[in-house]
MARKEVO-418149 format. One line per field, with one value per atom (N, C-alpha, C): atom name; x, y, z. Coordinates in steps of 0.2 Angstrom, whole numbers, plus 2048, in hexadecimal, padded with zeros to 3 digits. Example, Ala and Ser with C-alpha at 12.3 -4.5 7.8 and 13.67 -1.06 7.14 Angstrom:
! residues 2
site c(N,CA,C,N,CA,C)
xx c(842,83E,842,840,844,840)
yy c(7E4,7EA,7F0,7F5,7FB,800)
zz c(827,827,827,823,824,827)
//
This chain:
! residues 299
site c(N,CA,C,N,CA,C,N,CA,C,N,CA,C,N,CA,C,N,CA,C,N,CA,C,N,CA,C,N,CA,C,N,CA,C,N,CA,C,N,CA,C,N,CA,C,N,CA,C,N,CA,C,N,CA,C,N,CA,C,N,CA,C,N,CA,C,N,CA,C,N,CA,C,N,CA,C,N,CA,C,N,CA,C,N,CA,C,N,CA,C,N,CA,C,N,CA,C,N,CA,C,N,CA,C,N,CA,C,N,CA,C,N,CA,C,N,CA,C,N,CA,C,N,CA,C,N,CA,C,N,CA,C,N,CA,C,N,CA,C,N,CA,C,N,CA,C,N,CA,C,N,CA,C,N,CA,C,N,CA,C,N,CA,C,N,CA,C,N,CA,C,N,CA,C,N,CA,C,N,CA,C,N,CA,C,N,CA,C,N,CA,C,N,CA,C,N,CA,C,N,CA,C,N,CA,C,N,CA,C,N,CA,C,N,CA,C,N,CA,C,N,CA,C,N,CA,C,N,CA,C,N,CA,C,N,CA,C,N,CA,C,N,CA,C,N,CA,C,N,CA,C,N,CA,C,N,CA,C,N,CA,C,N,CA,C,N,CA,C,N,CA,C,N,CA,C,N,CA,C,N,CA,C,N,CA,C,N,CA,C,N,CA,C,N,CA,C,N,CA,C,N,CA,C,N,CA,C,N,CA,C,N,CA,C,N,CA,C,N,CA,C,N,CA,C,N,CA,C,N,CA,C,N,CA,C,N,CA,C,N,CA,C,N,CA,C,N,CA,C,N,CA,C,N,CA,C,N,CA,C,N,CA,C,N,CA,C,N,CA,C,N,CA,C,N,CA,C,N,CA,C,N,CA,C,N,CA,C,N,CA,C,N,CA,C,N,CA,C,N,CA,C,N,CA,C,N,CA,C,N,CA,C,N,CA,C,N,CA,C,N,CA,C,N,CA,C,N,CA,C,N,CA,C,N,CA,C,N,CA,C,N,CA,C,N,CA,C,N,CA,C,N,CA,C,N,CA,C,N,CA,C,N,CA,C,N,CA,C,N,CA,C,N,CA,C,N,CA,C,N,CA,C,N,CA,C,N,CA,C,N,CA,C,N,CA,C,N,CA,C,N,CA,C,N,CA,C,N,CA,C,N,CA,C,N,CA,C,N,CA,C,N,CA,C,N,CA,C,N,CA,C,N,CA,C,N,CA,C,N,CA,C,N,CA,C,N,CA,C,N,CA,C,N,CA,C,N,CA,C,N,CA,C,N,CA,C,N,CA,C,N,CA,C,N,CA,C,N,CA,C,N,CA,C,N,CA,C,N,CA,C,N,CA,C,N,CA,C,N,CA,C,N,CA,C,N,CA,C,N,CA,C,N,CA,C,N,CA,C,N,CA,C,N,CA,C,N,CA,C,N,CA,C,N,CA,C,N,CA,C,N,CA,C,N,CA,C,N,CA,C,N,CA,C,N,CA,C,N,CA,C,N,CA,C,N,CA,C,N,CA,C,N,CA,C,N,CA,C,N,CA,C,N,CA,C,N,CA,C,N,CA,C,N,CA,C,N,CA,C,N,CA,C,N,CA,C,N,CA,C,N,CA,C,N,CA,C,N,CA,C,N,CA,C,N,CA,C,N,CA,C,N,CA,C,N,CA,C,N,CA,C,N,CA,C,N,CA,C,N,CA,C,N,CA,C,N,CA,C,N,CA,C,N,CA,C,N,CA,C,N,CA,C,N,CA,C,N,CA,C,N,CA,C,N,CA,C,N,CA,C,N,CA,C,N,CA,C,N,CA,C,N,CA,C,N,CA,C,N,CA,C,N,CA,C,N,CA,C,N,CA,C,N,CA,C,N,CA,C,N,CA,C,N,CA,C,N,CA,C,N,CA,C,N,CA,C,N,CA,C,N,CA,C,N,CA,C,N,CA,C,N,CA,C,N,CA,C,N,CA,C,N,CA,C,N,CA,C,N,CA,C,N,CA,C,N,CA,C,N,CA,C,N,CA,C,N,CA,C,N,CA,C,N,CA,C,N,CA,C,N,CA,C,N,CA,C,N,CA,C,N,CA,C,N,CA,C,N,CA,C,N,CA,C,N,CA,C,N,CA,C,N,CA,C,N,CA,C,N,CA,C,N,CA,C,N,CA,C,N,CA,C,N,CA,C,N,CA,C,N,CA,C,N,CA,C,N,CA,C,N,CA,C,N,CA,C,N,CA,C,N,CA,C,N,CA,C,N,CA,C,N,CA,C,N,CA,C,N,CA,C,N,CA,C,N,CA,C,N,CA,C,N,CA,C,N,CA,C,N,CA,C,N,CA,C,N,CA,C,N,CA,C,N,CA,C)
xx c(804,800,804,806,806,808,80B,80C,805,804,7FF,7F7,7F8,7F0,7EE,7F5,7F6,7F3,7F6,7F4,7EF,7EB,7E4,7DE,7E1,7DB,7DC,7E1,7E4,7E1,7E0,7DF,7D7,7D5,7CB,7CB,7CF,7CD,7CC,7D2,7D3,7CD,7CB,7C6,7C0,7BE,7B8,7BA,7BE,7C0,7C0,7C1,7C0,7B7,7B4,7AC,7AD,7AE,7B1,7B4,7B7,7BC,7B8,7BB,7B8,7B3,7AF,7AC,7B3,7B0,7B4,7B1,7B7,7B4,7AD,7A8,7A2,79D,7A0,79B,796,790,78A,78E,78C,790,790,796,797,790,78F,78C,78D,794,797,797,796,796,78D,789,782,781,783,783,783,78B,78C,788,785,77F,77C,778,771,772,776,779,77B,77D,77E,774,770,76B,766,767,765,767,76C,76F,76B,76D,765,75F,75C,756,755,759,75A,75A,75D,75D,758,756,751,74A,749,745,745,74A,74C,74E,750,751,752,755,753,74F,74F,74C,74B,747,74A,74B,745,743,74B,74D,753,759,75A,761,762,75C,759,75D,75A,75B,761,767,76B,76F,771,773,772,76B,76C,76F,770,774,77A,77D,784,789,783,784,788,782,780,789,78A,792,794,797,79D,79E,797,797,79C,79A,79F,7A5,7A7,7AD,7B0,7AE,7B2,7B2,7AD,7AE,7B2,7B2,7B8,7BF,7C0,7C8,7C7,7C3,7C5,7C6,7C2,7C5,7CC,7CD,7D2,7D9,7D6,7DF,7DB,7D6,7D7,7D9,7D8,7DD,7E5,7E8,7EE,7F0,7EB,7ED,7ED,7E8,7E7,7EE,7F0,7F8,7FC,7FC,805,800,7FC,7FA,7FC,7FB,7FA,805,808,80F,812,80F,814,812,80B,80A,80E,80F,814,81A,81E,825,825,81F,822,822,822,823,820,819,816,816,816,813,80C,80A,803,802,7FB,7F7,7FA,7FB,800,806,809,810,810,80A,80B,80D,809,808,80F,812,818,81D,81C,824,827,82D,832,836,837,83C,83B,83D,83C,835,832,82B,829,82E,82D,82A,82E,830,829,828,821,81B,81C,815,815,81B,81B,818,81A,817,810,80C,805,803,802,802,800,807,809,802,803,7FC,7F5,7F4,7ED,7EC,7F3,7F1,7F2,7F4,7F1,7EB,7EA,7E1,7DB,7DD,7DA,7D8,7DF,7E1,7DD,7DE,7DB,7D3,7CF,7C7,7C4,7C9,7C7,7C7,7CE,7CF,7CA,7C8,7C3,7BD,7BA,7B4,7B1,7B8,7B7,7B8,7BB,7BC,7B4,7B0,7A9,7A5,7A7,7A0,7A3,7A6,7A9,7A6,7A8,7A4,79C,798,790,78F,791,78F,792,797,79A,794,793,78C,785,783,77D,77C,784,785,783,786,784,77C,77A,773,770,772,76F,772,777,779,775,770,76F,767,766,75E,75E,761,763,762,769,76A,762,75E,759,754,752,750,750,756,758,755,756,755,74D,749,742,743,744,742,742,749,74B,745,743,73E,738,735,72E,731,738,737,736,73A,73B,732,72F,727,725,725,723,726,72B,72F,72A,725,722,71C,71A,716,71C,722,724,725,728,72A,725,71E,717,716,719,71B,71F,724,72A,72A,725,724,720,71A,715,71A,71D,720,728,72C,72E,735,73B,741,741,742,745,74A,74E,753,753,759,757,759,752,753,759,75B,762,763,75B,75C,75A,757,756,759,75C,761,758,752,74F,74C,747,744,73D,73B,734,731,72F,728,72A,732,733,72F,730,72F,729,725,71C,719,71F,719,71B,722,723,71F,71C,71A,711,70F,708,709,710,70F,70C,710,711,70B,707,701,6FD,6FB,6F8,6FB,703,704,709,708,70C,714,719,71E,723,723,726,72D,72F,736,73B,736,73B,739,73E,73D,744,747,74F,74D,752,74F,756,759,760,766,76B,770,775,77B,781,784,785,789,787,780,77D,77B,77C,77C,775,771,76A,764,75D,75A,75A,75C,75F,764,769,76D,76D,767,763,75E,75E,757,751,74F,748,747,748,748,746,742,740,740,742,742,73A,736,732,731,735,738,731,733,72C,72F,734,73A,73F,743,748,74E,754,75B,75B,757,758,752,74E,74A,743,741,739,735,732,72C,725,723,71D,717,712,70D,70A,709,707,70A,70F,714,716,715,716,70E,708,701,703,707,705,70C,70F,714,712,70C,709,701,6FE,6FC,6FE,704,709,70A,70C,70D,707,702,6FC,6F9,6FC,6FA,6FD,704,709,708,704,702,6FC,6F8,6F2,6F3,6F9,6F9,6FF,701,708,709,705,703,701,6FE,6FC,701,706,709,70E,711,719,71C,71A,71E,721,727,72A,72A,72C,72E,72B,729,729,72D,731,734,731,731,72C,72E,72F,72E,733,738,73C,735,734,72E,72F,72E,72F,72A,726,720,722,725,725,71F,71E,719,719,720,721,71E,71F,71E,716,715,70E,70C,713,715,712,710,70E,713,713,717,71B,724,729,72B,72D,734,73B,73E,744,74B,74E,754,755,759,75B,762,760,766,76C,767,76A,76A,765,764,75B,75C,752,752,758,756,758,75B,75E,759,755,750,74A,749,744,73F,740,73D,739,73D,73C,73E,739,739,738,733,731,734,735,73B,737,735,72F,734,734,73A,734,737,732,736,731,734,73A)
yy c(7FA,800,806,80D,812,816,818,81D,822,826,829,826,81F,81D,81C,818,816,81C,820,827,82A,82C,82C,826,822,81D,81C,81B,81D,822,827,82F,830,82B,828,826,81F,81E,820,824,829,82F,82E,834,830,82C,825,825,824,825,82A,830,837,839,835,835,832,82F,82D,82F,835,838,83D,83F,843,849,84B,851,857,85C,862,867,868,86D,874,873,879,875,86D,86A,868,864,861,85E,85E,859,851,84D,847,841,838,838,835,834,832,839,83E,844,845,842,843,83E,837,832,833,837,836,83B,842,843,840,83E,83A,834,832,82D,831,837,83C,83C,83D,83F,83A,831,82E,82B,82D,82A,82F,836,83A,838,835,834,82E,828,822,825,829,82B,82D,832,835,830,82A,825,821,820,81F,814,815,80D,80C,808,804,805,808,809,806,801,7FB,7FD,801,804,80A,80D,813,80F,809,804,801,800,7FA,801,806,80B,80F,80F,810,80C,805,800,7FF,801,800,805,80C,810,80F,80E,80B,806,800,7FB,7FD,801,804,809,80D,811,80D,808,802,7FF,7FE,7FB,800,806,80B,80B,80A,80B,807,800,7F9,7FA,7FC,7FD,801,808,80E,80B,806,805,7FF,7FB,7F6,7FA,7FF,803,806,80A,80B,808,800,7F9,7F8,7FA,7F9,7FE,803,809,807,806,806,800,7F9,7F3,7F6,7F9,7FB,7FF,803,809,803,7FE,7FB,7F4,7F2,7ED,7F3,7F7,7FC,7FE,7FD,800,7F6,7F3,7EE,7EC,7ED,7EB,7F1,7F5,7FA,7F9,7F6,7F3,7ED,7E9,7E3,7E4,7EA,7EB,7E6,7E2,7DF,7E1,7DE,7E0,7E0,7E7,7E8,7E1,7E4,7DC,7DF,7E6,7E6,7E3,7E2,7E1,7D8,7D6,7D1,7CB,7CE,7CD,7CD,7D5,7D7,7D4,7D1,7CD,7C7,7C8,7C3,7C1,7C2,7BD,7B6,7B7,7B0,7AE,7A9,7A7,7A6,7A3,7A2,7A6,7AD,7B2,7B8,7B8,7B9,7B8,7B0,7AD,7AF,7AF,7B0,7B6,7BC,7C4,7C3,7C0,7BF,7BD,7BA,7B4,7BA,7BF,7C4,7C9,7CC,7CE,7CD,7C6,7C3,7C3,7C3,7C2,7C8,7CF,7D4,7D8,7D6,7D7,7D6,7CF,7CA,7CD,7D1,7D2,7D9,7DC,7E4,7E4,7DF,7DF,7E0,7D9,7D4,7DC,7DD,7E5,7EA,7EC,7F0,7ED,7EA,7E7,7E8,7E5,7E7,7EC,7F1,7F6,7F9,7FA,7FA,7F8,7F2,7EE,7F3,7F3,7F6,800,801,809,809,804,803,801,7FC,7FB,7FE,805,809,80F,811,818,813,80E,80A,80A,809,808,810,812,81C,81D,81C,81D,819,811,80D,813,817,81B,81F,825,829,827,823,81F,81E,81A,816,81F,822,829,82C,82C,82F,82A,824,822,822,824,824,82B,830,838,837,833,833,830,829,827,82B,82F,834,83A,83D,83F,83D,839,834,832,832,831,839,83C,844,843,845,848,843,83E,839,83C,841,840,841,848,849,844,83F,83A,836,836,832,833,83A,83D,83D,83B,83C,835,831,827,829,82B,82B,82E,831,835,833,82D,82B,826,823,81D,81C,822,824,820,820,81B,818,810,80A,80B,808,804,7FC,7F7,7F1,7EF,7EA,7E9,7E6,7E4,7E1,7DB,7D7,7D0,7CD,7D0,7CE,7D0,7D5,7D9,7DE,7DD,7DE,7E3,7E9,7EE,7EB,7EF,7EC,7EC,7F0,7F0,7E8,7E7,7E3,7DA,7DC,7D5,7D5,7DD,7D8,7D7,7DA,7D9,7D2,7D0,7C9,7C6,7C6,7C3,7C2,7C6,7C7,7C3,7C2,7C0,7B7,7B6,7B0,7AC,7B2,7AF,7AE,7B2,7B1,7AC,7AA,7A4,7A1,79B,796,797,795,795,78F,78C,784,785,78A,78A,78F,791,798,79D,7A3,7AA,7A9,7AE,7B1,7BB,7BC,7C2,7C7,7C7,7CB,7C6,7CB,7CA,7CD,7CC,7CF,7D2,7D8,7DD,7DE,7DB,7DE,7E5,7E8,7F0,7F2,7EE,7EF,7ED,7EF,7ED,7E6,7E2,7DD,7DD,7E0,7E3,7E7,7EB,7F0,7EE,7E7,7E4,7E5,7E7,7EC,7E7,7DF,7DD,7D4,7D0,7CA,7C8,7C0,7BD,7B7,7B5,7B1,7AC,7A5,7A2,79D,79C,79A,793,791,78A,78C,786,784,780,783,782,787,78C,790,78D,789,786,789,787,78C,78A,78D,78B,788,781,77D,782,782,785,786,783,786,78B,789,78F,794,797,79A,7A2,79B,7A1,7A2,79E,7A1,7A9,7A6,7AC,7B2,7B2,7B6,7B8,7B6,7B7,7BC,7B9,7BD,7C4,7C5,7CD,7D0,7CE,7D2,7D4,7CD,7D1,7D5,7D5,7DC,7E3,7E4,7EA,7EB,7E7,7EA,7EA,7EA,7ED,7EF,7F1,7F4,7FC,801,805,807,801,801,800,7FB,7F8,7FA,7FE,801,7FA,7FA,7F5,7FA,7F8,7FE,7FC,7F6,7F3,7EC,7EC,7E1,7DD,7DA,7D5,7CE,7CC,7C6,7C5,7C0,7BB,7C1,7C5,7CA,7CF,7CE,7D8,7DB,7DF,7E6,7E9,7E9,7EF,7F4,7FA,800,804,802,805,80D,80E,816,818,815,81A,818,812,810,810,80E,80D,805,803,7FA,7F5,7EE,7EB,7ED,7EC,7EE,7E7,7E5,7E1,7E3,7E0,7E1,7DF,7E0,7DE,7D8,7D5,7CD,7CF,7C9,7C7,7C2,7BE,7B8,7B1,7B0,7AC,7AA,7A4,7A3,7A9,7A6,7AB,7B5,7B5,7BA,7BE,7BB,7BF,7BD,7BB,7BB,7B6,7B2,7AD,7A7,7A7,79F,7A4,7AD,7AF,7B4,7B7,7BD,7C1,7C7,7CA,7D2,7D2,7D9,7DC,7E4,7E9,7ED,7F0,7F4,7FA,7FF,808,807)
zz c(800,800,800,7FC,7FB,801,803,80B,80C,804,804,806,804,806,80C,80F,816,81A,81B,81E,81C,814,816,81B,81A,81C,825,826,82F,831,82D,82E,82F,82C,82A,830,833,839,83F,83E,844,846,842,83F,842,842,843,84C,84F,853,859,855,857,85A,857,85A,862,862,86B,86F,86B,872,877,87B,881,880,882,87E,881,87C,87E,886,889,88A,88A,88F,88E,889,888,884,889,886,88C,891,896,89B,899,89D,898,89B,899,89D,8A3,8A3,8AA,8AF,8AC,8B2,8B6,8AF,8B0,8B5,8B4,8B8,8C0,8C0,8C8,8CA,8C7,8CC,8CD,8CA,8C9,8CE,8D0,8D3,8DA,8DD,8E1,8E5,8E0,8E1,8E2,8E1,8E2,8E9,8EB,8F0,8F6,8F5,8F9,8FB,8F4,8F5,8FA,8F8,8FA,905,907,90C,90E,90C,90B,90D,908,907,90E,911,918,915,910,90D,908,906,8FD,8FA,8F2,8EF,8E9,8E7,8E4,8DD,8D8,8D3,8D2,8D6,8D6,8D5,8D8,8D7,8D1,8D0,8C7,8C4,8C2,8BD,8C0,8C4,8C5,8C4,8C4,8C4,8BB,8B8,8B1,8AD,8AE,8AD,8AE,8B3,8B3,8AF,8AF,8AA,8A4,89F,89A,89A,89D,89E,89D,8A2,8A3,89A,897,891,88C,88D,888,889,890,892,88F,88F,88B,884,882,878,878,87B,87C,87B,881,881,87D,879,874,86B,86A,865,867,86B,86E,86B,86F,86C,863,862,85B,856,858,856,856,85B,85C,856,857,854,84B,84A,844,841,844,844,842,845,844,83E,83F,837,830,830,82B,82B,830,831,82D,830,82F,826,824,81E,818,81B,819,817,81E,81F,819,819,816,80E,80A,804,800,801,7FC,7F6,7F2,7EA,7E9,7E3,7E2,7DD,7DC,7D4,7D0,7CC,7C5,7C6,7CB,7CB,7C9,7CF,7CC,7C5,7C1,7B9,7B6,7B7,7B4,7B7,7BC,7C0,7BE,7BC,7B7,7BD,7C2,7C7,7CD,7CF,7D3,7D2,7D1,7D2,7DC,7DE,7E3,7EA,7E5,7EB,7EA,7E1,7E2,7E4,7E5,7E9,7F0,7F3,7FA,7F9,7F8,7F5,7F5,7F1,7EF,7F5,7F9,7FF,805,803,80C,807,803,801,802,800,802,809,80F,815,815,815,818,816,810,80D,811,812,816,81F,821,828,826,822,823,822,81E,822,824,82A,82D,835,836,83B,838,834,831,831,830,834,83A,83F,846,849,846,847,845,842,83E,842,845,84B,853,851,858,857,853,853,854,850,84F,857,85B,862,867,865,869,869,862,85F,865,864,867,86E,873,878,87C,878,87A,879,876,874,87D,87D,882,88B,88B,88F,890,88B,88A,88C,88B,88C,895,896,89E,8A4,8A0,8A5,8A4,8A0,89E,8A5,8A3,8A8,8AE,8B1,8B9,8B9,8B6,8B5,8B7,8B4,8B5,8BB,8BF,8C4,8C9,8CA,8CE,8CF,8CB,8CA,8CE,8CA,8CC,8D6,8D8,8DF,8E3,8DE,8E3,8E1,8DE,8DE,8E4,8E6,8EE,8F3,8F2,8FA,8FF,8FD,904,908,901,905,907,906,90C,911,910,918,91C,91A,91D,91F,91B,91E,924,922,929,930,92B,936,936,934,939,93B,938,93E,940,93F,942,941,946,941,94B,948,94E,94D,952,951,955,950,952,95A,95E,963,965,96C,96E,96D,96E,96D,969,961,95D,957,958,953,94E,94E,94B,94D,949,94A,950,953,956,952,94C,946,942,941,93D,941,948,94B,94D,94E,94C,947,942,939,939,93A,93A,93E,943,945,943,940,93E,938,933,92E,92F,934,936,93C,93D,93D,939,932,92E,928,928,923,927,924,925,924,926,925,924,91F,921,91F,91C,91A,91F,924,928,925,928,928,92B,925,927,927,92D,92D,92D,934,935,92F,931,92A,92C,930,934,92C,92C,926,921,922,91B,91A,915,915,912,912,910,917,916,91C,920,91E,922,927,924,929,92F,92D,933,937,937,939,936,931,92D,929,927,922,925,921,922,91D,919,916,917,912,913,90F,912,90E,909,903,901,8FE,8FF,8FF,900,8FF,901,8FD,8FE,8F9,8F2,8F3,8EC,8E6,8E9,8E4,8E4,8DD,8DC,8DF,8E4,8E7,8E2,8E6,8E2,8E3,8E0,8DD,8E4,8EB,8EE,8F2,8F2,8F5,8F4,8EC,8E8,8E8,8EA,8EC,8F3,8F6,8FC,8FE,8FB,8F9,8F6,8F1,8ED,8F3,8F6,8FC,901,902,908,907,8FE,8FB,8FC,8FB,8FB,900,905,90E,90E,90E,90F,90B,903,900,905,906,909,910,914,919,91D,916,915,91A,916,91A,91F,924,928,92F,92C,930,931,92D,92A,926,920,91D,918,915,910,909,90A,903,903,8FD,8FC,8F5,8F7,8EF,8F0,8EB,8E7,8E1,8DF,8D8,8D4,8D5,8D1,8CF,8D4,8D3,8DA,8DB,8E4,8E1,8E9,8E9,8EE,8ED,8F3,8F4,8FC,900,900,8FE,8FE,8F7,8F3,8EE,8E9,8EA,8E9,8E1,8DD,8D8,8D6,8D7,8D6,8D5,8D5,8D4,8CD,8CF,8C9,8C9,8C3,8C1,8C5,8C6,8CA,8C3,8C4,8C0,8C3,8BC,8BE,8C0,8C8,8CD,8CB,8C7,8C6,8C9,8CC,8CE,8D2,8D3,8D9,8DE,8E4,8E9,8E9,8E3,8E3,8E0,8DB,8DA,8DE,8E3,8E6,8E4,8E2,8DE,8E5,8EA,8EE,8F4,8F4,8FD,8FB,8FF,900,903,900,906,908,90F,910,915,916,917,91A,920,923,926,927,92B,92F)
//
């Protein structure tokens, strides 16, 4: 290849490339600068809510996702940049022959086949790098878009909770804040709603409640697990309604009782916000998503 072609076309990619770089200066803020507010202001609210907020973690956690995605295509354009500079230096160095020379060439037969050969194979190599170079630009422009959607979402949830705070602050001061007792590690609210649960249903699998270092309501005593089986497995059909039971005792006496939050079957219903059952993002697994225990969180 030509020294001139080499440099327009390195010049193209470079250029292709160039869409990715940092914004300028006094441009719109980036969306990692948007992020960490919104993430500043979720974390307020979160306090503010006086607990976990399941619906604000999903859409912060999917925004961040969605970042971390760019970051990686970033730095893999990035090593294909670099890889493309020295494919384009070495096919340079090795002084191949073009296809008219081929024709016209009277010497060695041997030495020209090798020539044709180192040709086909960097033909072959410049594609094959231009392609992915191609897949990587398209899922890098896509990956932005999925960023700009995501930060948009958390934008909205943050919202939709600030317009609630004062029906919460109107939850909070009726029932006030506990702390867990000495000998059970658990709130008082925590251990009569447990107990009310537990005269109204069966319990054949236990109730896991405290959780030494957990940094969520279980950790605080504020939290009960209602097991619907046992070993991470699906609960059979009846266990499954009496689980679906359990949730509906707890919406409809949620408010009564101080109950904050309910997970189920990878859905949460908040007492504070009285948003209805949501989808939870997948855990990855039965118990993680709530699949085989009801998990209810209280003031």
């Amino acid at each position: 290849m030509r020294p001139g072609r080499m440099a327009a076309l390195v010049a193209g990619l470079l250029g292709l490339f160039s869409l990715f770089a940092v914004p300028a200066a006094g441009a719109e803020p980036s969306p990692q600068s948007r992020l960490n507010r919104l993430t500043k202001q979720a974390a307020d609210l979160q306090k503010a809510y006086r607990g976990q907020i399941q619906s604000l973690e999903d859409a912060q956690e999917a925004a961040k996702k969605a970042r971390r995605k760019v970051g990686d295509l970033r730095a893999e354009l990035a090593d294909a940049e670099q890889e493309m500079g020295q494919f384009y230096r070495n096919s340079y160095m090795s002084g191949t022959v073009d296809g008219p020379r081929v024709f016209s060439y009277t010497g060695d037969p041997d030495a020209i086949l090798g020539q044709v050969a180192t040709v086909t194979y960097f033909a072959e190599e410049k594609n094959q790098r231009i392609k992915r170079i191609s897949t990587l630009i398209k899922e890098s422009k896509e990956a932005r878009k999925e960023v700009e959607a995501k930060i948009a979402d958390l934008r909205d949830e943050i919202k939709s909770l600030q317009a609630k705070k004062k029906d919460v602050e109107a939850l909070l001061r009726k029932f006030g804040f506990q702390s867990p007792g000495s000998s059970t590690g658990l709130t008082g609210r925590m251990v009569a709603i447990r107990a009310a649960i537990m005269q109204n249903f069966p319990m054949p699998y236990g109730v896991g409640c405290l959780r030494a270092g957990d940094p969520g309501e279980h950790g605080k005593g504020r939290a009960c697990d209602f097991m619907m089986s046992t070993g991470g497995r699906l609960p059979d059909a009846a266990s499954q309604a009496r689980g679906d039971a359990l949730a509906q005792w707890c919406i409809e006496n949620g408010r009564a009782m101080g109950i904050m939050y309910i997970i189920w079957r990878q859905r949460y219903y908040d007492i504070r916000t009285g948003a209805g059952w949501r989808t939870m993002s997948d855990r990855g697994g039965t118990t993680a998503n709530h699949y085989d225990h009801v998990h209810v969180s209280v003031f």
